[in-house]
C-alpha positions as CSV (number, residue, x, y, z in Angstrom):
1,X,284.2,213.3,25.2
2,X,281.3,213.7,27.7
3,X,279.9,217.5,28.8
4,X,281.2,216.5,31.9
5,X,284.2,219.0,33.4
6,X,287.6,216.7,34.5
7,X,288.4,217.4,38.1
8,X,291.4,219.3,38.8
9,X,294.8,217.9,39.9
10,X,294.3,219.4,43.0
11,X,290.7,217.8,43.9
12,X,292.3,214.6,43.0
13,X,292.0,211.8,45.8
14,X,290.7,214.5,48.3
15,X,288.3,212.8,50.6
16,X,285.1,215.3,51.0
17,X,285.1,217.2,54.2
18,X,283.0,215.7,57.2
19,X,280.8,218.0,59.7
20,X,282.1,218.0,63.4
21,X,279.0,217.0,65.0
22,X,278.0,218.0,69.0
23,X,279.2,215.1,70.9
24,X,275.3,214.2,73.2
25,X,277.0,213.9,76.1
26,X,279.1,216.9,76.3
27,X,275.5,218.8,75.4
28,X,273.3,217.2,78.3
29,X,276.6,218.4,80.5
30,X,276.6,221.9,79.4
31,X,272.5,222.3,80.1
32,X,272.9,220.8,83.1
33,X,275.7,223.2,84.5
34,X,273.4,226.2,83.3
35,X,270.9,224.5,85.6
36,X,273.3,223.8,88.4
37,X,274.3,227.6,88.1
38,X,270.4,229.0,87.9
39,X,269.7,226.6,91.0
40,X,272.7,227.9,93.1
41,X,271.9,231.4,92.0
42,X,268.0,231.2,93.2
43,X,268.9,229.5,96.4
44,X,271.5,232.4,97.0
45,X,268.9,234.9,96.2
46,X,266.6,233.3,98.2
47,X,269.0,233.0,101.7
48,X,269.8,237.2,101.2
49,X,266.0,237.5,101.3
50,X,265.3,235.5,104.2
51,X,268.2,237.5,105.9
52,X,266.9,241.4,104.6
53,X,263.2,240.1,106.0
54,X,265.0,238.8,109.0
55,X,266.0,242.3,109.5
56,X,263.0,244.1,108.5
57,X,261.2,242.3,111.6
58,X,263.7,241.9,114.0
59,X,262.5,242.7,117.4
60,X,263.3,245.8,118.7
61,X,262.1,245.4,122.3
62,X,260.7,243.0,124.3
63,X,259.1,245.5,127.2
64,X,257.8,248.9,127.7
65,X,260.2,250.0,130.2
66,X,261.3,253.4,130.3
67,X,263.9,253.3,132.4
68,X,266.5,250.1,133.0
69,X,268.9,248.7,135.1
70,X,271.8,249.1,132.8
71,X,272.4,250.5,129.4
72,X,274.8,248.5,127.1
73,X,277.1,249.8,124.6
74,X,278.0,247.4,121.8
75,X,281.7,247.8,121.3
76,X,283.6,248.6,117.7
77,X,286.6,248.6,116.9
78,X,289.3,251.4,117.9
79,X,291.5,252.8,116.1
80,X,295.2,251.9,115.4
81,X,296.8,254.8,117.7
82,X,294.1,253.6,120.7
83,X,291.6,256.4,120.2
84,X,288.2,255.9,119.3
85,X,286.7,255.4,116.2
86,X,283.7,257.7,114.9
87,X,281.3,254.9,115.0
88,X,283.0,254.1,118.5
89,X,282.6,257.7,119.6
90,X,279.4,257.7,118.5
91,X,277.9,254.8,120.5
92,X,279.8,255.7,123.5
93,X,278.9,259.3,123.3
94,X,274.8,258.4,123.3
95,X,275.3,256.0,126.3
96,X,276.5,258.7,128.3
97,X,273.3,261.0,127.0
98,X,271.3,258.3,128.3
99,X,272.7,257.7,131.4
100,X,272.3,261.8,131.7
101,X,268.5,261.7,130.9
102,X,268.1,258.9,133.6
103,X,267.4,256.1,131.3
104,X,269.9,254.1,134.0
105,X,272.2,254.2,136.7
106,X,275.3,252.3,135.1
107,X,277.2,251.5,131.8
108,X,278.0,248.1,130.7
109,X,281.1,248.7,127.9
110,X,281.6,245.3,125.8
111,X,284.3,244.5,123.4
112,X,287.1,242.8,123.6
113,X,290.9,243.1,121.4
114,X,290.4,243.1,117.7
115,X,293.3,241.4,116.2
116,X,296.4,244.3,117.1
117,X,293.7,246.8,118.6
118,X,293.2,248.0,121.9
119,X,290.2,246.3,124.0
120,X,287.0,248.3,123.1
121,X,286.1,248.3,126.2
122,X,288.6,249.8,127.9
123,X,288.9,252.8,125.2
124,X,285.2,253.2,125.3
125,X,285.6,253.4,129.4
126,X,288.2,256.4,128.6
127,X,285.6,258.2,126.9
128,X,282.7,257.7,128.9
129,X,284.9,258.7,132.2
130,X,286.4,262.0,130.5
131,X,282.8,262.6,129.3
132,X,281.8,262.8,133.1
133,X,280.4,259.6,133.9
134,X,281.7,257.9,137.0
135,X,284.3,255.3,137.5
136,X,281.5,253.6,140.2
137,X,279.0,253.5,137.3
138,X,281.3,251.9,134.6
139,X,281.2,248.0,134.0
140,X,283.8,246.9,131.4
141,X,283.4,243.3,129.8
142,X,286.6,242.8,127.9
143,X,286.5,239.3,126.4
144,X,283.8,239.6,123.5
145,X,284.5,239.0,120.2
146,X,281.5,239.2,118.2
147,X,277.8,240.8,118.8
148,X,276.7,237.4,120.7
149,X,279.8,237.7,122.6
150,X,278.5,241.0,123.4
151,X,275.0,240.1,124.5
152,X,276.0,236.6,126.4
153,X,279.0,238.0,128.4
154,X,276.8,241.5,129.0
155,X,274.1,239.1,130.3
156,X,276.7,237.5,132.5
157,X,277.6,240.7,134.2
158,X,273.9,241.2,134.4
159,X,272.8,238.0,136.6
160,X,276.1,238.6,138.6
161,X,274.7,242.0,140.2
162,X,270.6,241.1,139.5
163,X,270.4,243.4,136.9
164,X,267.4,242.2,134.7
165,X,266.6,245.4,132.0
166,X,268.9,246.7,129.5
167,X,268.5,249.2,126.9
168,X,271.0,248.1,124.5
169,X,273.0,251.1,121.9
170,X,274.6,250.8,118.6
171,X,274.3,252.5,115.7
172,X,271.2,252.1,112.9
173,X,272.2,249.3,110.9
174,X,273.5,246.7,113.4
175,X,270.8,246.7,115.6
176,X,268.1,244.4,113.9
177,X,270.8,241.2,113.9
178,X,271.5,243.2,117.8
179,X,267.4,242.8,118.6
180,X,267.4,239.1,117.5
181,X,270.4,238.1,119.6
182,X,269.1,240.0,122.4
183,X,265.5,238.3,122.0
184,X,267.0,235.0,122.7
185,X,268.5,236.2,126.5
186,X,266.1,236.0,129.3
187,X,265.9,239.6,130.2
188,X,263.7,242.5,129.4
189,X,264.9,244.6,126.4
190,X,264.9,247.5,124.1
191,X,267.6,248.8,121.3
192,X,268.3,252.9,120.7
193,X,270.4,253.9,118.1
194,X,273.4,256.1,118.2
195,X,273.3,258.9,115.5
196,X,276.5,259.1,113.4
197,X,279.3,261.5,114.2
198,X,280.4,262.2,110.7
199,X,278.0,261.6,107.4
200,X,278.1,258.3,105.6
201,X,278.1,258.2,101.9
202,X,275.6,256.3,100.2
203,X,278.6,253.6,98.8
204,X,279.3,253.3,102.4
205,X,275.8,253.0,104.1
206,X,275.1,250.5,101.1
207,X,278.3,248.4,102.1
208,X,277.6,248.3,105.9
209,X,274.3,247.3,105.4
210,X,275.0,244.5,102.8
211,X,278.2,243.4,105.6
212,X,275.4,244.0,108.7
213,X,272.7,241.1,106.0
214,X,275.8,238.6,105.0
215,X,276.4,238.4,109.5
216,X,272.6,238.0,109.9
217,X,272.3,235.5,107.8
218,X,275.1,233.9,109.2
219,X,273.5,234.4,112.6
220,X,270.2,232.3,110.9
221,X,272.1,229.8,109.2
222,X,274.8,229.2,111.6
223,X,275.4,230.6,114.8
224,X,272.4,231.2,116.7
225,X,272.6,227.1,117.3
226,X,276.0,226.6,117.5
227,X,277.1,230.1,119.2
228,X,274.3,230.1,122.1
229,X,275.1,231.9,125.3
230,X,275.4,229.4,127.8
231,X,273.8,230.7,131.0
């Protein structure tokens, strides 16, 4: 007998075992999906920054008036029972400061329903009126929808009277995408901001402001062609 050692019964007639290779194609897709995903995820990145710069130089006035023909209020939403909402409250409640300090003669309210809501307008009206501004010096546009809404039909009510300056309030963080809307209306300009009635957490701030980014970018991308006020 040779030194060599018989195979078992068991290895008997086994074929040997082959390596699964990587099938080339299925490789070239799977690096070029990682691709696809870095690509999608830099052009992302780079939309949100063109939108936080957007914001960082958005006009906030196009004149050095003092004092205007109107002062508009950017509507928000109510709340479910019909009163107003802090952020309501608030811009409402610095409109009427600066109709008191003389800034102008008149109120323009804008906002229309908001889905079940009341009409912004029309709450904001309550507020200014039991906050001692006249019924004569209220001007309620009820149809708007959206902060374009807000500026064209605003505008509207503007030309109607030959009104040509508005100062325009809302609170801090939605008046950069507010000062480029307003940039594109033919009338001389500036923005104030109302101060808050009740403290904002920083989750919260952090959300509005990341909303207030995501609808000017949107107002970039999209509607500042296809939502233009038609005069």
């Amino acid at each position: 007998m040779s030194g060599t050692r018989p195979l078992s019964r068991a290895y008997k007639g086994k074929k040997p075992r082959r390596t699964r290779q990587k099938s080339p194609r299925r490789g070239l897709r799977q690096v070029w999906i990682v691709r696809l995903a870095l690509v999608s995820f830099a052009i992302v990145l780079s939309l949100f920054a063109w939108a936080v710069i957007a914001r960082e130089l958005a006009p906030s006035s196009n004149t050095s008036l003092k004092r205007f023909d109107t002062i508009i209020v950017l509507g928000a939403p109510a709340t479910e029972d019909g009163n107003p909402s802090p952020v309501q409250l608030a811009r409402v409640t610095e409109g009427v400061q600066e109709y008191e300090r003389g800034v102008a003669p008149r109120l323009v309210l804008t906002g229309g329903p908001d889905e079940n809501l009341p009409v912004e307008a029309e709450v904001m009206a309550r507020v200014a009126k039991a906050q001692g501004i006249p019924e004569s010096a209220i001007f309620l546009e009820g149809k708007a929808l959206d902060t374009i809404q807000n500026g064209c039909y605003s505008f509207r009510i503007m030309q109607s009277h030959g009104w040509h300056s508005a100062e325009v309030i809302s609170n801090a963080n939605h008046l950069p995408r507010a000062g480029l809307i307003f940039n594109d209306l033919p009338i001389e300009w500036r923005t104030h901001a109302a101060p808050l009635m009740e403290p904002e957490s920083k989750l919260e701030a952090g959300h509005a402001v990341a909303l207030e980014t995501l609808k000017t970018l949107r107002f970039l991308l999209w509607a500042r062609r296809t939502e233009r006020c038609v005069q």
